[in-house]
N, C-alpha and C positions, 0 to 999 in steps of 0.2 A: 467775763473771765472770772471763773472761780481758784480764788486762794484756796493751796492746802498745806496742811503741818509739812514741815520741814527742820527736823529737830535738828540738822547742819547746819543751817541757819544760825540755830542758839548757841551751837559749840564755834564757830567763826566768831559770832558778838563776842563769846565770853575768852577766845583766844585775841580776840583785838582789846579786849577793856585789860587784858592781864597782861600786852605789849604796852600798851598805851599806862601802865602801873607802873610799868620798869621802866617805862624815862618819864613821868612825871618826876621823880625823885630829883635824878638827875639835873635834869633843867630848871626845880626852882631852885635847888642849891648854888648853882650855876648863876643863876637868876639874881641871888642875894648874894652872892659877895660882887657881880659886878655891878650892881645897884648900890649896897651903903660900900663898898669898895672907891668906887667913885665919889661918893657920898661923902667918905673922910678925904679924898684926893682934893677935894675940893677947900679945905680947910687949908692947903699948902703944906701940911705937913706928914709924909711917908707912914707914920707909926699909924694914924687916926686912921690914915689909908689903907694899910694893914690889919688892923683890930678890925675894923669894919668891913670887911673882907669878912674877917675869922665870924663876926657876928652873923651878918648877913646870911654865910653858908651856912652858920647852926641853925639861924629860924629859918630859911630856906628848906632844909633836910627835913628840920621838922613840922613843917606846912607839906611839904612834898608826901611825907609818909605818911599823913591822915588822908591826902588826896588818895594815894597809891592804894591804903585801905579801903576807903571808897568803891572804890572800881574793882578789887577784888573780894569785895563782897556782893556788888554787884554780878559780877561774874558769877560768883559762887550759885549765887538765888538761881540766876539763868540755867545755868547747871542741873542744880538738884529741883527744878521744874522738869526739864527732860528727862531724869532718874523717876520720878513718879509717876511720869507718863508712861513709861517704859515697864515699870513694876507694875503700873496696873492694867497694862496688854495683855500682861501674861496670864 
């Protein structure tokens, strides 16, 4: 069985790596407050439990949006691969 181009293919990867950007974000933010959230609860005291919340979901957020860059640059490439193939059919 012979493979052929399927530039659908590439616009599905790069519409899944651009879902898959919109809750990375989400979930490691998510991720880090209830990690060092816990992390202070464990200390027995509510405030540490709190700050580390607040901490956790900043580095969270931003670990999450380099991921999220990631993949939508990823995307992007995929993308402007089938824009050049395209441009140069014509």
């Amino acid at each position: 069985m012979k493979t052929i181009y399927n530039p659908d293919i590439i616009q599905e990867f790069a519409d899944r790596l651009y879902a898959k950007a919109n809750s990375v974000t989400r979930s490691y933010t998510a991720l880090g407050v209830i990690l060092l959230g816990f992390a202070g609860l464990a200390t027995g005291q509510l405030v540490f439990a709190a700050v580390g919340g607040i901490i956790g979901g900043a580095v969270g957020y931003a670990y999450g949006k380099e991921k999220a860059f990631a993949h939508k640059l990823q995307a992007q490439t995929a993308l402007c691969q089938v824009q050049i193939e395209k441009n140069l059919r014509k």
